[in-house]
C-alpha positions as CSV (number, residue, x, y, z in Angstrom):
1,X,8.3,41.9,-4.0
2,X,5.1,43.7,-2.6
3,X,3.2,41.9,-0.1
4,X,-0.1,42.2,-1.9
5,X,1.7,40.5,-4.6
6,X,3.1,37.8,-2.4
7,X,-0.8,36.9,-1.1
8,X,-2.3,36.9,-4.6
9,X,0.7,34.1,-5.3
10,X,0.2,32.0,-2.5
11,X,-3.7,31.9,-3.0
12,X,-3.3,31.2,-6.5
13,X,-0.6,28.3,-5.6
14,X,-3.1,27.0,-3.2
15,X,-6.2,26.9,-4.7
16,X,-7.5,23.6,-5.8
17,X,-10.6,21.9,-7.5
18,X,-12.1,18.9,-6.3
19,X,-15.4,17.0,-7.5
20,X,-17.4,14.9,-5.1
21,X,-19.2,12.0,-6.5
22,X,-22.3,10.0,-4.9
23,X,-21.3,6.2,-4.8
24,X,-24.2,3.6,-4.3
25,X,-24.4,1.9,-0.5
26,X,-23.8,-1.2,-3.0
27,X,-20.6,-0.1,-4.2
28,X,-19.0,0.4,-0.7
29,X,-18.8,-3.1,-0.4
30,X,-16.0,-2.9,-2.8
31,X,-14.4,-1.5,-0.1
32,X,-14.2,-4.0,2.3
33,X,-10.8,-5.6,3.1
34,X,-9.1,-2.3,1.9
35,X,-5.9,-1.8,3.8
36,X,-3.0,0.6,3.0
37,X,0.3,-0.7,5.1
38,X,2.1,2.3,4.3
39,X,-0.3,4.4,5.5
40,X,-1.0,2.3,8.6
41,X,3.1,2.7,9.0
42,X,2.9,6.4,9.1
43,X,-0.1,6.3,11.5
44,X,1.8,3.6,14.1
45,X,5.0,2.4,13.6
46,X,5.7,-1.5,14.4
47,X,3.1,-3.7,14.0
48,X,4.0,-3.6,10.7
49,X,5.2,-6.4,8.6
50,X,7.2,-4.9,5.5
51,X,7.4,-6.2,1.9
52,X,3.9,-8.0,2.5
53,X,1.4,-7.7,0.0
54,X,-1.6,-5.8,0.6
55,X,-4.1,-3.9,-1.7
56,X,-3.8,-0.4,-1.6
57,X,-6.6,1.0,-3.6
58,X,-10.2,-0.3,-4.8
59,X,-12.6,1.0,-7.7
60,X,-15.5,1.8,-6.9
61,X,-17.9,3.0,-9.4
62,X,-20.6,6.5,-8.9
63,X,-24.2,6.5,-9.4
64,X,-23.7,7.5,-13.0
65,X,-21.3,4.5,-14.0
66,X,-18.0,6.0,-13.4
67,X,-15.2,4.7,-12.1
68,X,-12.6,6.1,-9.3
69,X,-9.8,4.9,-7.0
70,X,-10.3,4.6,-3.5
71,X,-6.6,5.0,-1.5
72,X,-5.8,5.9,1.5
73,X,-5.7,9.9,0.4
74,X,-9.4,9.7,-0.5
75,X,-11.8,11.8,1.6
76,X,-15.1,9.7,2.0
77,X,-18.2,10.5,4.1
78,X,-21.2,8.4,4.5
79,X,-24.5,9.8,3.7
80,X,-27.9,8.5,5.2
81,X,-31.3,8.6,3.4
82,X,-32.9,11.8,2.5
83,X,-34.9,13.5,5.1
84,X,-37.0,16.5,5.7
85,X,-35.3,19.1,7.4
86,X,-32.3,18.3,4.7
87,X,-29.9,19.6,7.9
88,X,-31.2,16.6,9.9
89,X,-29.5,14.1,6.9
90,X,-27.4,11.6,8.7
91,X,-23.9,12.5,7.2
92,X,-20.1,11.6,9.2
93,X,-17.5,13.9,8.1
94,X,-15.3,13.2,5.5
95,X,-12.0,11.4,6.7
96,X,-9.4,9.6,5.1
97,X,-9.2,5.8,5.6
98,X,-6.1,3.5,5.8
99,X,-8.5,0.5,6.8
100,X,-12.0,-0.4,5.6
101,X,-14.0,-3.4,6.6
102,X,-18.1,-3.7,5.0
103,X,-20.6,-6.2,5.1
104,X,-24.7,-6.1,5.2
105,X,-25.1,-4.8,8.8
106,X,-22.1,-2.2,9.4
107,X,-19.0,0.2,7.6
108,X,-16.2,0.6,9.9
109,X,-13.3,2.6,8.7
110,X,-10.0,3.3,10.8
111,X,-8.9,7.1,10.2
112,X,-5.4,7.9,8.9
113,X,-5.5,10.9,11.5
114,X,-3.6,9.5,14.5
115,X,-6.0,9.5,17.7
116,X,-9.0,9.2,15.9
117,X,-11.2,6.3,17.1
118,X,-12.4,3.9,14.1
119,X,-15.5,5.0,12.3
120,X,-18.1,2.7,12.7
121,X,-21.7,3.0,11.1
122,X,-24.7,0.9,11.0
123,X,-25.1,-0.1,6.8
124,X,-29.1,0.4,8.0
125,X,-28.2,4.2,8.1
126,X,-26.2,4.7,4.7
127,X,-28.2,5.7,1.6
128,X,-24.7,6.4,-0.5
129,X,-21.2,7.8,0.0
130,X,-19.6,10.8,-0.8
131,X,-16.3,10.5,-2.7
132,X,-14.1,13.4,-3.4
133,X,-11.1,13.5,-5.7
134,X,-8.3,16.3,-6.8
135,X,-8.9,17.9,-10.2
136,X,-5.3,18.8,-11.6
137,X,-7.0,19.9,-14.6
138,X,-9.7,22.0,-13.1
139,X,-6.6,23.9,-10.6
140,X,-4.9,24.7,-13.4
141,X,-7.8,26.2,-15.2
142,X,-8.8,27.6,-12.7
143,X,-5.3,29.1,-11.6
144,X,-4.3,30.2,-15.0
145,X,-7.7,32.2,-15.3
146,X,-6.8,33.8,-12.3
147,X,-3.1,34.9,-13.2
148,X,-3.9,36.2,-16.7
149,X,-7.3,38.1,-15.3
150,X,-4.7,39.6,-12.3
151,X,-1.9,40.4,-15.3
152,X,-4.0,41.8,-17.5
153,X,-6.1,43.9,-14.8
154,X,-2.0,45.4,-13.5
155,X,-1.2,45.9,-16.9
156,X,-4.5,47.9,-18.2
157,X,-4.3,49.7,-14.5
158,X,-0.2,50.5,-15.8
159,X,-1.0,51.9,-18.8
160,X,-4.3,54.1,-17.9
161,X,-2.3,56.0,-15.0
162,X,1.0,56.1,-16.3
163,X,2.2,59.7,-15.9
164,X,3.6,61.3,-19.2
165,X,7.3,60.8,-19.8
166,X,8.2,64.4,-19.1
167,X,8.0,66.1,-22.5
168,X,6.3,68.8,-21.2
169,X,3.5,67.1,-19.5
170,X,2.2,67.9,-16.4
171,X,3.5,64.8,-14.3
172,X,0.5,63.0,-13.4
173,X,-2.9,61.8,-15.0
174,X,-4.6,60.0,-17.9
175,X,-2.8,61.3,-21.2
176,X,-5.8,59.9,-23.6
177,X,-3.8,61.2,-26.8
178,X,-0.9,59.2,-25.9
179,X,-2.7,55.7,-25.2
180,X,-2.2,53.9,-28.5
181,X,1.6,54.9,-28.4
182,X,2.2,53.0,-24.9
183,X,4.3,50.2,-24.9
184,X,3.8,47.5,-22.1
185,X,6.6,47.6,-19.9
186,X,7.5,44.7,-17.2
């Protein structure tokens, strides 16, 4: 196998869609108590009690009435009020929680990256969240596109410079008269 071909497969294998949805500062309350043991295991092993049970996601609904699961593989970021430069917005970066706590003064989140001190955020400075989830459907649109526009751009590219088939041709070049009797080949 070629190398170009090997780098168009791996980008098309890793190329995924997500959509990022605006949740109300109201509906992050929904949020509080969330805690993921098994996440929390692979962050710190031992103080841990198995076979307890805990609530491992949360709906929340966006600002157009939708709703979506929050778990502990759910980027969020916290978004502050709209301000003028738009690059001055308060925003924190988008992290993965495996512990959420809210009330009417503050969020605090604790990060499933290990080493990474709890996020903790004044409700004062919070106009909405940012929620982003996977799209399987949009990847594989988007994927498929991609493989038939790359097959069909090989194969068109195989059958314009294909060199005649040695009946008397010269070798090499675009044999116009002998396009419609092609056949693809593989």
């Amino acid at each position: 196998m070629r190398p170009c071909a090997v780098l168009i497969a791996v980008s098309l294998l890793s190329s995924s869609c997500t959509t990022t949805y605006a949740i109300p500062r109201s509906e992050l309350t929904r949020l509080d108590g969330f805690k993921d043991d098994n996440a929390a295991i692979l962050r710190e092993l031992g103080d841990v009690m198995l076979n307890r049970p805990n609530d491992r996601r949360r709906a929340v609904r966006d600002v157009d009435g939708e709703t979506h699961q929050f778990t502990a593989d759910t980027p969020l970021a916290l978004v502050g009020p709209p301000v003028e430069p738009e690059a001055a917005r308060f925003q924190t970066e988008e992290q993965r929680f495996i512990q959420v706590a809210v009330d009417a003064t503050r969020f605090q989140g604790v990060p499933l990256k290990p080493d990474t001190a709890p996020l903790v955020v004044p409700m004062a400075q919070v106009d909405h969240g940012r929620l982003r989830e996977f799209s399987l459907g949009k990847t594989l649109l988007l994927t498929g596109g991609i493989g038939i526009a790359v097959l069909a751009s090989v194969v068109t590219l195989g059958l314009l410079l294909d060199p005649t088939d040695g009946d008397g041709g010269d070798g090499g070049g675009i044999d116009f008269d002998r396009l419609p009797d092609h056949r693809l080949r593989f």
